[in-house]
KOLKOL-941402 format. One record per atom (N, C-alpha, C, O): residue in three letters; x, y, z; chain; atom name; residue number from 0. Coordinates in pm, whole numbers. Atoms other than C-alpha are relative to their C-alpha. Layout:
<zakols>
residu;east;north;up;chaine;atome;num
ALA;X;Y;Z;A;CA;NUM
...
</zakols>
This chain:
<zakols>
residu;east;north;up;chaine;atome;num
UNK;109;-74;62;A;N;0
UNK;582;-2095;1639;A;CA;0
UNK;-129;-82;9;A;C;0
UNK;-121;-200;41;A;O;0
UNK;91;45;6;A;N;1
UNK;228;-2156;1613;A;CA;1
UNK;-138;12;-100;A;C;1
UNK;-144;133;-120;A;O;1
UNK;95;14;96;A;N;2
UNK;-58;-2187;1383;A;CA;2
UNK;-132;59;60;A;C;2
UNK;-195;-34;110;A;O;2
UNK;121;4;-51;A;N;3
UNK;-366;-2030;1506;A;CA;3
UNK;-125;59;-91;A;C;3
UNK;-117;174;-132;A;O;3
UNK;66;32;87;A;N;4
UNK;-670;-2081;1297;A;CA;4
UNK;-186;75;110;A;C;4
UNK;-225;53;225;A;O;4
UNK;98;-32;-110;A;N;5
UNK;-1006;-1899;1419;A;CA;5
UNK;-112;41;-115;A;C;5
UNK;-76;115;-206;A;O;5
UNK;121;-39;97;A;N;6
UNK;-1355;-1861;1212;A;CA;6
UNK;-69;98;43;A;C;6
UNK;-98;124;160;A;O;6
UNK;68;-133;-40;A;N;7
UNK;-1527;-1554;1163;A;CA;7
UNK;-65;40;-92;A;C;7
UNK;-34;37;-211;A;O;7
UNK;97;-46;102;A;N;8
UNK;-1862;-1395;1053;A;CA;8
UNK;67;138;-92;A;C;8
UNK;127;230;-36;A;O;8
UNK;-26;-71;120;A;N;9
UNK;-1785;-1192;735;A;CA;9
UNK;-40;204;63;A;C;9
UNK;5;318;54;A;O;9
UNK;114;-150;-80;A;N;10
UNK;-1983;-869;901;A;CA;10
UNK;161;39;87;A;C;10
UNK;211;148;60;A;O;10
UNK;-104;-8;-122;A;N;11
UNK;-1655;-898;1196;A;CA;11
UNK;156;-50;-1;A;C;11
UNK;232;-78;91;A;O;11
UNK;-142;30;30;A;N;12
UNK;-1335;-978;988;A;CA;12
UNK;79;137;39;A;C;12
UNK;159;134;132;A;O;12
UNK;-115;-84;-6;A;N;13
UNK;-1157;-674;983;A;CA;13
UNK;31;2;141;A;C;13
UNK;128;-63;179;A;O;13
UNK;0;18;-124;A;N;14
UNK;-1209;-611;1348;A;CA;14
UNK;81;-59;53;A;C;14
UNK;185;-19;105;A;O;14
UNK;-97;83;-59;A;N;15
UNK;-1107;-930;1443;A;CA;15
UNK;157;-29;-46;A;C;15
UNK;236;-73;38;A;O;15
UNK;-120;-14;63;A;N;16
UNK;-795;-923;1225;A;CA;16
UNK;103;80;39;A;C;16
UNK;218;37;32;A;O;16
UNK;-9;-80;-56;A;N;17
UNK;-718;-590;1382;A;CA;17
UNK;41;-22;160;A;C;17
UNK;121;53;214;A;O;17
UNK;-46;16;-112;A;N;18
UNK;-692;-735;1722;A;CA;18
UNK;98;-104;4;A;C;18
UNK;190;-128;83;A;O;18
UNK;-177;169;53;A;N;19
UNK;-456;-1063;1572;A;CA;19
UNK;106;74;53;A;C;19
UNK;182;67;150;A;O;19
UNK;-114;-57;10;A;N;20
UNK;-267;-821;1472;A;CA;20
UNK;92;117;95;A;C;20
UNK;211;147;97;A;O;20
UNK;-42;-121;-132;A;N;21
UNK;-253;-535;1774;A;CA;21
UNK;35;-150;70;A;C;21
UNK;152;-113;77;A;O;21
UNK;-52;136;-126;A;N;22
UNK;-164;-883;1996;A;CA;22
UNK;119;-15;-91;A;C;22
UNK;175;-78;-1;A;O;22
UNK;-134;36;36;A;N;23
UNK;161;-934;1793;A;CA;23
UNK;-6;-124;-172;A;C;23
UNK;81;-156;-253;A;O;23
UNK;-25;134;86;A;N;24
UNK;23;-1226;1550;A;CA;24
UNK;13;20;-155;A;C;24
UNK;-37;124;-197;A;O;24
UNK;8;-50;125;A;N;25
UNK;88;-1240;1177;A;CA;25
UNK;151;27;-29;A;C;25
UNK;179;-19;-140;A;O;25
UNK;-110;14;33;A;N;26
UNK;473;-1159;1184;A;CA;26
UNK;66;-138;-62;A;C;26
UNK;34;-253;-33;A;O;26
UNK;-108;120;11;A;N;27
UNK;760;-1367;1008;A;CA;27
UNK;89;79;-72;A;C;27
UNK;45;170;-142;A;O;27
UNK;-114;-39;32;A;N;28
UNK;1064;-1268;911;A;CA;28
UNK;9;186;-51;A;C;28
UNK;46;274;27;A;O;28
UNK;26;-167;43;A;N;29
UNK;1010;-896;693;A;CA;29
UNK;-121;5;-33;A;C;29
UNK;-143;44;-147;A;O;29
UNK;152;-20;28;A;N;30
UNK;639;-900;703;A;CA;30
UNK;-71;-11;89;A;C;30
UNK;-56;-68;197;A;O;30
UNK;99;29;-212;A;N;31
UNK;341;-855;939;A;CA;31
UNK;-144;3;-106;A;C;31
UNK;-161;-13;-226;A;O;31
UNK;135;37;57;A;N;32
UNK;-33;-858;903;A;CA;32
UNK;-34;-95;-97;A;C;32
UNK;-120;-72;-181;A;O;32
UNK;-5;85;117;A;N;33
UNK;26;-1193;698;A;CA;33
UNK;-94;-74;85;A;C;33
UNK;-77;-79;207;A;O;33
UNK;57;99;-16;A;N;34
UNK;-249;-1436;725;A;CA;34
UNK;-97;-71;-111;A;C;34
UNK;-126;-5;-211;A;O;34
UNK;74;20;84;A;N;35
UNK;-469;-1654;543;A;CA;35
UNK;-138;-35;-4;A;C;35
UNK;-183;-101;90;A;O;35
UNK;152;30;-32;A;N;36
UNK;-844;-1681;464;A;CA;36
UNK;-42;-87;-72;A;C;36
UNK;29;-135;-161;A;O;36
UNK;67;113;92;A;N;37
UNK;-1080;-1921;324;A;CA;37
UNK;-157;-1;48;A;C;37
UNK;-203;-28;158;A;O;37
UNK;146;-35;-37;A;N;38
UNK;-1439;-1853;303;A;CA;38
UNK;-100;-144;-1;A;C;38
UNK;-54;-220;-86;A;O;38
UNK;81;86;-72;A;N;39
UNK;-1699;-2123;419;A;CA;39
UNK;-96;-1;67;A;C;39
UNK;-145;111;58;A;O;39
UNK;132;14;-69;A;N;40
UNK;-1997;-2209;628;A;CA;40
UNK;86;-62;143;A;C;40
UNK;200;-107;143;A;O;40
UNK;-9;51;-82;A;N;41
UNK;-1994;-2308;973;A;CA;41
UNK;-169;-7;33;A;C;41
UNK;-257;57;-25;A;O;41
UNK;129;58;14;A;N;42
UNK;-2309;-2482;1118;A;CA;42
UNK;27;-17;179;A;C;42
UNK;133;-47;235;A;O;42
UNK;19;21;-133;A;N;43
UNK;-2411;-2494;1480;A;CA;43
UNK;-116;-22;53;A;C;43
UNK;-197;-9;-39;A;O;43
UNK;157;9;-138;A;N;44
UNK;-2744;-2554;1775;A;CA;44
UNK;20;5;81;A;C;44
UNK;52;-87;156;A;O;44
UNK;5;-45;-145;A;N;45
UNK;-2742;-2331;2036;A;CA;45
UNK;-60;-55;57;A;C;45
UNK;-174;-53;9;A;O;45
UNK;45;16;-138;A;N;46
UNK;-2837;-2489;2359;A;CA;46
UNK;-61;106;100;A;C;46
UNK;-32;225;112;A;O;46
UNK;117;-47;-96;A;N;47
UNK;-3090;-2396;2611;A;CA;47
UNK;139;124;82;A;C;47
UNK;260;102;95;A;O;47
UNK;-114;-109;-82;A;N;48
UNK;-2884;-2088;2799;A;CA;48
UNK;93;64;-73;A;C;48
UNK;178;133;-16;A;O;48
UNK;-129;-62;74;A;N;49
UNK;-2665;-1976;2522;A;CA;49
UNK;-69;134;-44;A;C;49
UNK;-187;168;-38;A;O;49
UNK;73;-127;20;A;N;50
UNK;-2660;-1630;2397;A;CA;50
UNK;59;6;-133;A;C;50
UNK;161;73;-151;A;O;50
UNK;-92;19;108;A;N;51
UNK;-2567;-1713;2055;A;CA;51
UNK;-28;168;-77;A;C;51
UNK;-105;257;-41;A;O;51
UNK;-10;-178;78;A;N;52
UNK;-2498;-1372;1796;A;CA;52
UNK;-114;-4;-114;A;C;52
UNK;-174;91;-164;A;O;52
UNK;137;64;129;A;N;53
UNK;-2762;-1573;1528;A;CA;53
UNK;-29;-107;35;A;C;53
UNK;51;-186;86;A;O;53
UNK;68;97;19;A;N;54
UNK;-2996;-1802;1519;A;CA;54
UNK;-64;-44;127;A;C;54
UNK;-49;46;209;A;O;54
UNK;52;-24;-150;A;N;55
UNK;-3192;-1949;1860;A;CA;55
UNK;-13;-150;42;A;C;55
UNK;-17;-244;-37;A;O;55
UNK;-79;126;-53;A;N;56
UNK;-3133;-2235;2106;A;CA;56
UNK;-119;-91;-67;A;C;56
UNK;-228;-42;-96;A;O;56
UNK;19;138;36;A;N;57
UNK;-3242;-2595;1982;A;CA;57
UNK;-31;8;-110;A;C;57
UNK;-94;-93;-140;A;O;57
UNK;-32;19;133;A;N;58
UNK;-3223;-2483;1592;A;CA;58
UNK;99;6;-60;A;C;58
UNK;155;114;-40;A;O;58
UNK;-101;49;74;A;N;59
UNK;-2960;-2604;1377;A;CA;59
UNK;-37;152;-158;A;C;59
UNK;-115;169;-252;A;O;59
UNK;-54;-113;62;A;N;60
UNK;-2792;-2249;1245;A;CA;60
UNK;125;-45;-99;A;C;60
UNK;213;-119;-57;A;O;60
UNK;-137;-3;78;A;N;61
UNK;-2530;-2231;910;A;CA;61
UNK;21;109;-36;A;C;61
UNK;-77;182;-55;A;O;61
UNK;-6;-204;-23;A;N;62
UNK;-2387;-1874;879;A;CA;62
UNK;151;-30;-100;A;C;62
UNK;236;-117;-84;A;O;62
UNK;-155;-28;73;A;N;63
UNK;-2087;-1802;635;A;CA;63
UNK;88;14;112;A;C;63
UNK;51;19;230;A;O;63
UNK;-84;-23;-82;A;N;64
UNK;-1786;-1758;783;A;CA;64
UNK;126;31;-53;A;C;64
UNK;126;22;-176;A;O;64
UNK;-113;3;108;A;N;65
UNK;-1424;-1693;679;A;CA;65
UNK;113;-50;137;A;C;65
UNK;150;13;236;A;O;65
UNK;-145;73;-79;A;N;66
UNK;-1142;-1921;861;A;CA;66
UNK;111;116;-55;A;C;66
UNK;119;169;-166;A;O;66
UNK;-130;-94;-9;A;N;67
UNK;-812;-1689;951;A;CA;67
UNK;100;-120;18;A;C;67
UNK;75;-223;80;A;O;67
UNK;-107;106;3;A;N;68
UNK;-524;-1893;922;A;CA;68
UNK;162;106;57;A;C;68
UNK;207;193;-17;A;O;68
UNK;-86;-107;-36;A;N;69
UNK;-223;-1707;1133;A;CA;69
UNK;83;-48;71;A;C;69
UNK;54;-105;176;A;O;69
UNK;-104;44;-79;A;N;70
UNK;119;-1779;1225;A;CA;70
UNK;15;108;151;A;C;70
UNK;-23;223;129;A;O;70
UNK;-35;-72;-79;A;N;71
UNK;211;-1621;1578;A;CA;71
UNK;155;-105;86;A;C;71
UNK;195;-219;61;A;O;71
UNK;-121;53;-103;A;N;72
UNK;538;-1675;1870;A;CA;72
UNK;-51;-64;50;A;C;72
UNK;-173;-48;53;A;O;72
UNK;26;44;-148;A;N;73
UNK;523;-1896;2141;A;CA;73
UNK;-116;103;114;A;C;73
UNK;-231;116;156;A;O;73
UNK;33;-98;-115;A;N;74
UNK;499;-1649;2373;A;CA;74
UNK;-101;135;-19;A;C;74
UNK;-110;222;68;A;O;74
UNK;84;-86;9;A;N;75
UNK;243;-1424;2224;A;CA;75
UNK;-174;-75;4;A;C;75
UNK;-275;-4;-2;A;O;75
UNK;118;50;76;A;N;76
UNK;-52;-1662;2161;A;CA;76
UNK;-65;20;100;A;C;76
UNK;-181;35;61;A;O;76
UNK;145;-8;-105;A;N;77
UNK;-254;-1618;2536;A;CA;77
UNK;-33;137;-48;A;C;77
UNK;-153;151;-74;A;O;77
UNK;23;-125;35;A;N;78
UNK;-227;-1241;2432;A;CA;78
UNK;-109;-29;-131;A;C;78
UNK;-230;-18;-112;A;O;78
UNK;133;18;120;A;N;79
UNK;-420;-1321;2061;A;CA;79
UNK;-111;-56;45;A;C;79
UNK;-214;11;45;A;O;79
UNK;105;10;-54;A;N;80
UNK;-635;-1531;2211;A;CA;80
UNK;-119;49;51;A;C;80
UNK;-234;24;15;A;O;80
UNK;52;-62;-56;A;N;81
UNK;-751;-1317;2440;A;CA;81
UNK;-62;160;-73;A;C;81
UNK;-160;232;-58;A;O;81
UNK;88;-127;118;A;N;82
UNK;-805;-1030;2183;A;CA;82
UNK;-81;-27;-104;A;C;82
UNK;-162;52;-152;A;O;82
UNK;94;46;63;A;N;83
UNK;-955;-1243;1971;A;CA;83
UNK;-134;-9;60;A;C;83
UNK;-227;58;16;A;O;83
UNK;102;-7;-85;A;N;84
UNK;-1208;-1340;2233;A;CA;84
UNK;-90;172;53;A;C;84
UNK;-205;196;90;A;O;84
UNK;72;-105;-35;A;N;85
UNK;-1274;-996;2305;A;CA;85
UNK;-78;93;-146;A;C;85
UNK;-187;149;-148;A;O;85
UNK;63;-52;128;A;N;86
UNK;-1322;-862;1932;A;CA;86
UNK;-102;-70;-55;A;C;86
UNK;-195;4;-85;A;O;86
UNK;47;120;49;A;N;87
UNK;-1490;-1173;1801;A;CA;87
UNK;-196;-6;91;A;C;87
UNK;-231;-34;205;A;O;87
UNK;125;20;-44;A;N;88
UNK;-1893;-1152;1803;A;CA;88
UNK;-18;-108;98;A;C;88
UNK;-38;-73;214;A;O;88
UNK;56;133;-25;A;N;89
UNK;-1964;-1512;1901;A;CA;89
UNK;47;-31;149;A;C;89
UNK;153;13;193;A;O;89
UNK;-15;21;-142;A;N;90
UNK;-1994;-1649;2271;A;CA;90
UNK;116;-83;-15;A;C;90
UNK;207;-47;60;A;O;90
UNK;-103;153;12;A;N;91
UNK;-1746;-1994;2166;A;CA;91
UNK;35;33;-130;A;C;91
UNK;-3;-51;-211;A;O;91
UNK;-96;48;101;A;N;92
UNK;-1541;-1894;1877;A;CA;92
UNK;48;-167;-41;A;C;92
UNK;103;-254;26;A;O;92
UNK;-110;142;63;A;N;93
UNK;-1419;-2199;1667;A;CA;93
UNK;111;53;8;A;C;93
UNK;105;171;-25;A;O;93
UNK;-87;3;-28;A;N;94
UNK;-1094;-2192;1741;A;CA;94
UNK;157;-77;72;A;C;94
UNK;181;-93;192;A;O;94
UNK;-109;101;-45;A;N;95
UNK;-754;-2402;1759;A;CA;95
UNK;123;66;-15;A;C;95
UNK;144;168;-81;A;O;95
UNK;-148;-105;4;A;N;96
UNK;-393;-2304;1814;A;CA;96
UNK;83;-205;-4;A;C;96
UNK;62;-312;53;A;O;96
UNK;-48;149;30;A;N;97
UNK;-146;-2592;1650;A;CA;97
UNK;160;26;1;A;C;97
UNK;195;131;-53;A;O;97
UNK;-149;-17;-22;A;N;98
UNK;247;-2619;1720;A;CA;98
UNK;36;-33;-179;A;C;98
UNK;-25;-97;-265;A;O;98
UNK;-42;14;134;A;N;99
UNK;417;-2608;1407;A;CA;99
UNK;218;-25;-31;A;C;99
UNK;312;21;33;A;O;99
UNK;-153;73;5;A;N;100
UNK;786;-2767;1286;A;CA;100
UNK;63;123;-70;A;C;100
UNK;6;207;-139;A;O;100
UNK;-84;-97;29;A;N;101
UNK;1063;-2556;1220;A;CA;101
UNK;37;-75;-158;A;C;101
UNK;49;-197;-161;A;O;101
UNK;-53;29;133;A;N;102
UNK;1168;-2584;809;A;CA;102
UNK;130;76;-35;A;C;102
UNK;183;59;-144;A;O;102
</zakols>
């Protein structure tokens, strides 16, 4: 299994949650659409060429955000990924995918 953890503007949660979950992620045992949130800031400075969703290149942007916290399979996570990336405003999602120990 895997842990995959992805931040998102408040305006583009459901959405993106919506495509987790059409990709397979969020199952475990008798339950689905399980994940967890945690609301926060993220802080960034677009660079010269970026096409960021807020704020404009060489100023230092902080935008709410809400971290998804979401178990998925092995074998499903290029699929989330990739729906994430496509639902998900932002050019470079924050985003990490972490192996996780069997209990």
């Amino acid at each position: 299994m895997k842990l995959i953890t992805v931040c998102v503007p408040p305006e583009a949660l459901a959405k993106v949650k919506q495509a987790i979950f059409k990709a397979g992620a969020g199952r475990s045992n008798r339950y689905e659409n399980a994940c967890r949130e945690s609301v926060g800031f993220s802080e960034f400075r677009p660079l010269a060429g970026s096409n960021p969703a807020s704020g404009q290149a060489g100023i230092t942007n902080r935008v709410p955000d809400v971290k998804l916290e979401i178990t998925c399979e092995d074998s499903l996570v290029s699929g989330v990924i990739r729906n994430i990336r496509l639902a998900h405003p932002y050019e470079e999602p924050i985003l990490a995918v972490f192996s996780m120990e069997d209990y």
